[in-house]
C-alpha atoms as one frame of an Amber mdcrd trajectory, in Angstrom:
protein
 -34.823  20.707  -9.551 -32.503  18.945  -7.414 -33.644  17.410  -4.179 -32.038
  19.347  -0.855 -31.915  18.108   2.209 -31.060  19.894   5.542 -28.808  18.474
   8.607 -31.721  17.646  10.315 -33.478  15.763   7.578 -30.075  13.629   6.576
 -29.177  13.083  10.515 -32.742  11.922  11.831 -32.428   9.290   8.383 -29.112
   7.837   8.978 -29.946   7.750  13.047 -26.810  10.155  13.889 -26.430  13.573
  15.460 -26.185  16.860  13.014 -22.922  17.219  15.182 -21.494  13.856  13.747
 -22.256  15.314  10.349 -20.700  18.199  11.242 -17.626  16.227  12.061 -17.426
  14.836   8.870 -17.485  17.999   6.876 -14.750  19.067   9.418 -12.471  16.320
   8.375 -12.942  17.053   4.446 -14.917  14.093   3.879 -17.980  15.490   1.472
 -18.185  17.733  -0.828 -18.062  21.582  -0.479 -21.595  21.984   1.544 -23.503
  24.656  -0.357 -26.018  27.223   1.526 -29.389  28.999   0.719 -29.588  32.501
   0.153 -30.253  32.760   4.332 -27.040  31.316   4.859 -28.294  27.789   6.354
 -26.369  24.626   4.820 -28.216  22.315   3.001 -27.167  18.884   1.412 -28.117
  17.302  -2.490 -28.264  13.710  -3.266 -24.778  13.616  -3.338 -23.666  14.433
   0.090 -26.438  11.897   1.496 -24.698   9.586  -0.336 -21.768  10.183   0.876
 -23.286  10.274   4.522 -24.598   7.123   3.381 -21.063   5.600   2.107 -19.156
   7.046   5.585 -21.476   5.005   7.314 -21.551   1.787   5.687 -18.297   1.957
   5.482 -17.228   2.381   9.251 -19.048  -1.378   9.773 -16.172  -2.917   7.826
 -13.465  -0.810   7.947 -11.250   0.897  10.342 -11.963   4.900  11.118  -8.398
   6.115   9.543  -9.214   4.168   6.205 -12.381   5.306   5.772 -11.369   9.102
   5.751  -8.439   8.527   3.603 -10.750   7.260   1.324 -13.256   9.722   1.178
 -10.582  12.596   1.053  -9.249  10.779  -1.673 -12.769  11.051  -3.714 -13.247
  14.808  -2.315  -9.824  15.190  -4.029 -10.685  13.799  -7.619  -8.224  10.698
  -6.807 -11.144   8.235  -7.276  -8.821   5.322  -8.859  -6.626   5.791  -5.675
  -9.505   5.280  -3.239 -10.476   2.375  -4.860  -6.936   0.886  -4.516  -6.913
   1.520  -1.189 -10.315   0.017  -0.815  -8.843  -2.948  -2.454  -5.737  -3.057
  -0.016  -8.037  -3.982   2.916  -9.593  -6.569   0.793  -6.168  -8.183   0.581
  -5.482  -8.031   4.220  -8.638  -9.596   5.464  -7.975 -12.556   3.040  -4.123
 -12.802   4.694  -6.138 -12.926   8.137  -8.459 -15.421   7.006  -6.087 -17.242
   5.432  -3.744 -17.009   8.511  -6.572 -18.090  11.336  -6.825 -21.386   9.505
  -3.458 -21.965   8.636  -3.143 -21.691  12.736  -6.382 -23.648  13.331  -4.660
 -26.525  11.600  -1.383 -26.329  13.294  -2.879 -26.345  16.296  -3.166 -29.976
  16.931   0.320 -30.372  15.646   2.072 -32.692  18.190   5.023 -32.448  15.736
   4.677 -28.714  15.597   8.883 -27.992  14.766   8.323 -25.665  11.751   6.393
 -22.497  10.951   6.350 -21.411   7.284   9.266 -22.990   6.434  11.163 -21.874
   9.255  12.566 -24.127  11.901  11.328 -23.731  15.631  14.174 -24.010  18.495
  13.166 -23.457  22.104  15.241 -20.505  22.481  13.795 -17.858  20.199  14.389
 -14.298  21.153  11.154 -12.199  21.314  12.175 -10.208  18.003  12.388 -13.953
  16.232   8.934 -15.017  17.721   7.557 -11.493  16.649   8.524 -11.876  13.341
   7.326 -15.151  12.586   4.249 -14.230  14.640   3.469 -11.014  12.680   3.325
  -8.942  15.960   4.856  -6.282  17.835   7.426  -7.604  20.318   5.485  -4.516
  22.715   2.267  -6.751  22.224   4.209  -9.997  23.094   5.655  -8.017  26.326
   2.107  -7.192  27.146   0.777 -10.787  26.836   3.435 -12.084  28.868   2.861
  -9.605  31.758  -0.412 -10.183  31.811   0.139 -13.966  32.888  -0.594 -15.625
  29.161   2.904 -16.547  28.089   5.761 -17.099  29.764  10.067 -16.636  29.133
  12.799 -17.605  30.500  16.400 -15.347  30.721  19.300 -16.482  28.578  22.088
 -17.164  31.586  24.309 -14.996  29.038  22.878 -11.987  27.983  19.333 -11.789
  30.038  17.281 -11.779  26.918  13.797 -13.090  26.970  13.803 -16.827  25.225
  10.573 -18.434  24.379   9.840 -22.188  23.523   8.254 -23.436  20.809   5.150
 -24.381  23.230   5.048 -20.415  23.878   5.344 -19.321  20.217   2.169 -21.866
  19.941   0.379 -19.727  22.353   1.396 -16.305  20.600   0.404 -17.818  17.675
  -3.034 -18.551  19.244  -3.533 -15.227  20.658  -2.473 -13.067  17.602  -5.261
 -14.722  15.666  -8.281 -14.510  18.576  -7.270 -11.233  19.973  -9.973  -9.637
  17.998 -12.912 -11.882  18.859 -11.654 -13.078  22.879 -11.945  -9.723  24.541
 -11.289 -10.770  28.180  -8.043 -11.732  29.322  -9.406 -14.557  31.886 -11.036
 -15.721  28.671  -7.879 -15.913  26.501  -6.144 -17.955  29.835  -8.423 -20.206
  30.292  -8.504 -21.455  26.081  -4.561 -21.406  26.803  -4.893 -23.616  29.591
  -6.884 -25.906  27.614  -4.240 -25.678  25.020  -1.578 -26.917  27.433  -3.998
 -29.682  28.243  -4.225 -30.561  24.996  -8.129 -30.331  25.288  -9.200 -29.214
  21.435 -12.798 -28.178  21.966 -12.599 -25.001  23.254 -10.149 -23.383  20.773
 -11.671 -24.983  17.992 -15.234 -23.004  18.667 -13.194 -20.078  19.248 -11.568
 -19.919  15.716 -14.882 -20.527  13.846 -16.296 -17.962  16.033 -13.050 -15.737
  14.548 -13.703 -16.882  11.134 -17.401 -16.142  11.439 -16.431 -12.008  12.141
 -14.101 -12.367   9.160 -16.759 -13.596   7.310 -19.209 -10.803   8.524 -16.304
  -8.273   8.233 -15.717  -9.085   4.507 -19.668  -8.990   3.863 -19.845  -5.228
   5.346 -16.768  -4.480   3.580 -18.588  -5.189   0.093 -21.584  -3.390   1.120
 -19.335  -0.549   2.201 -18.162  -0.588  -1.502 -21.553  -1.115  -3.347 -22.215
   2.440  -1.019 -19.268   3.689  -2.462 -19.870   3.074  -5.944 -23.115   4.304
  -5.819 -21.313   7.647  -4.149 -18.798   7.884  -7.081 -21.884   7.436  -9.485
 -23.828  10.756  -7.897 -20.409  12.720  -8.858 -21.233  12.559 -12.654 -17.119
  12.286 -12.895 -15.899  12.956 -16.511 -14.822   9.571 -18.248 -15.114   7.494
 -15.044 -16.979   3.650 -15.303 -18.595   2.261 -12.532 -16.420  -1.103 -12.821
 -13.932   1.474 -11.356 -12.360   2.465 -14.857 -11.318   5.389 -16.449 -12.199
   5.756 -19.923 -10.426   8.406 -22.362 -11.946   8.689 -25.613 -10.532  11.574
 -26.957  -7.732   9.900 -29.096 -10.253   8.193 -31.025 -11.664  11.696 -32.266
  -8.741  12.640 -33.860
């Protein structure tokens, strides 16, 4: 007989409220919940699992992936989930590889290209934004909060930044994520004006350390996963994330 479990049992194990479980069955993350003959909901193996997989994956990825995913699985599109699974992998190795691209420029003193682009001091913000990889809203933001600076073109009043301010963008695009105070972020910019290394340089390991935690609970968030897909007993569906169809080899 198949273990049960009810909504206290699964929420006291995974340290959560029965209401955050709730929540999940809400959003069409689990399977369909079945219920004893008294009309209480209960849970099998399989929704702890996936309880389990929610979870673990939250620590590594961001809430709107995380339901996509698991709708996906609810939905029988388990190859789909995985690719999308996949696409975060992707994008944490671009941020990776990004931070230390920009941890290397940083002591540039002939810093007059970016990716193969030439540097002028009088970029527009959409130019700096799309070197940059940002939002030109998030480059208006940084600038009124005192951490870059522009000056007006004479001719049409757009905002024209230097090539020592797209150093600073550049800088703040890849610490936003680990610097969480403002007076924090000036302060490593002042240093960077000062040309004082020290500083900056402890701040990108310390970003490349949470990428390197980040990428660590993303795996585990997929071993949970796996594990998930494997309580499903899906039809013609491999672990290594493959579907196998036999059926033309029986005719």
């Amino acid at each position: 007989m198949q273990a049960a479990y009810t909504p206290a049992q699964v929420a006291n194990r995974l340290n959560v409220s029965t209401t955050t479980l709730r929540r999940y069955e809400e959003q069409g993350l689990l399977p369909d919940v079945p219920r004893t003959e008294g009309n209480h909901r209960f849970y099998t193996p399989a929704h702890l699992q996936a309880f389990i997989t929610i979870r673990t994956l939250l620590m590594g990825y961001e809430i709107p992936v995380v339901y996509k995913v698991m709708r996906k699985i609810k939905n029988t599109d388990y190859t789909e989930a995985l690719w999308l699974v996949n696409d975060q992998l992707y994008l944490i190795q671009e941020e990776k590889q990004r931070v230390v691209e920009i941890l290397g420029m940083i002591r540039d003193a002939d810093f007059t290209q970016y990716r193969n682009v030439k540097l002028t001091n009088s970029m527009t913000i959409g130019k700096v934004a799309e070197l940059a990889g940002v939002n030109t809203s998030a480059i208006r933001y940084w600038e009124k909060e005192g951490l870059i600076n522009s000056e007006r073109d004479n001719e049409n009043g757009y905002r024209m930044y230097t090539v020592a301010e797209f150093r600073k963008i550049l800088v703040i695009s890849s610490l936003r994520k680990s610097v969480y105070y403002i007076d924090n972020l000036k302060d490593l910019l002042n240093e960077l004006d000062m040309h004082r290394f020290s500083k900056i340089d402890r701040s990108f390991q310390f970003a490349l350390q949470k990428l390197n935690n980040k990428l660590k609970m993303q795996f585990q968030g997929i071993a949970e996963l796996m594990k998930y897909i494997g309580k499903l007993n899906i039809p013609h569906f491999d672990l290594d994330g493959i579907f196998w169809d036999n059926s033309h080899l029986q005719e």
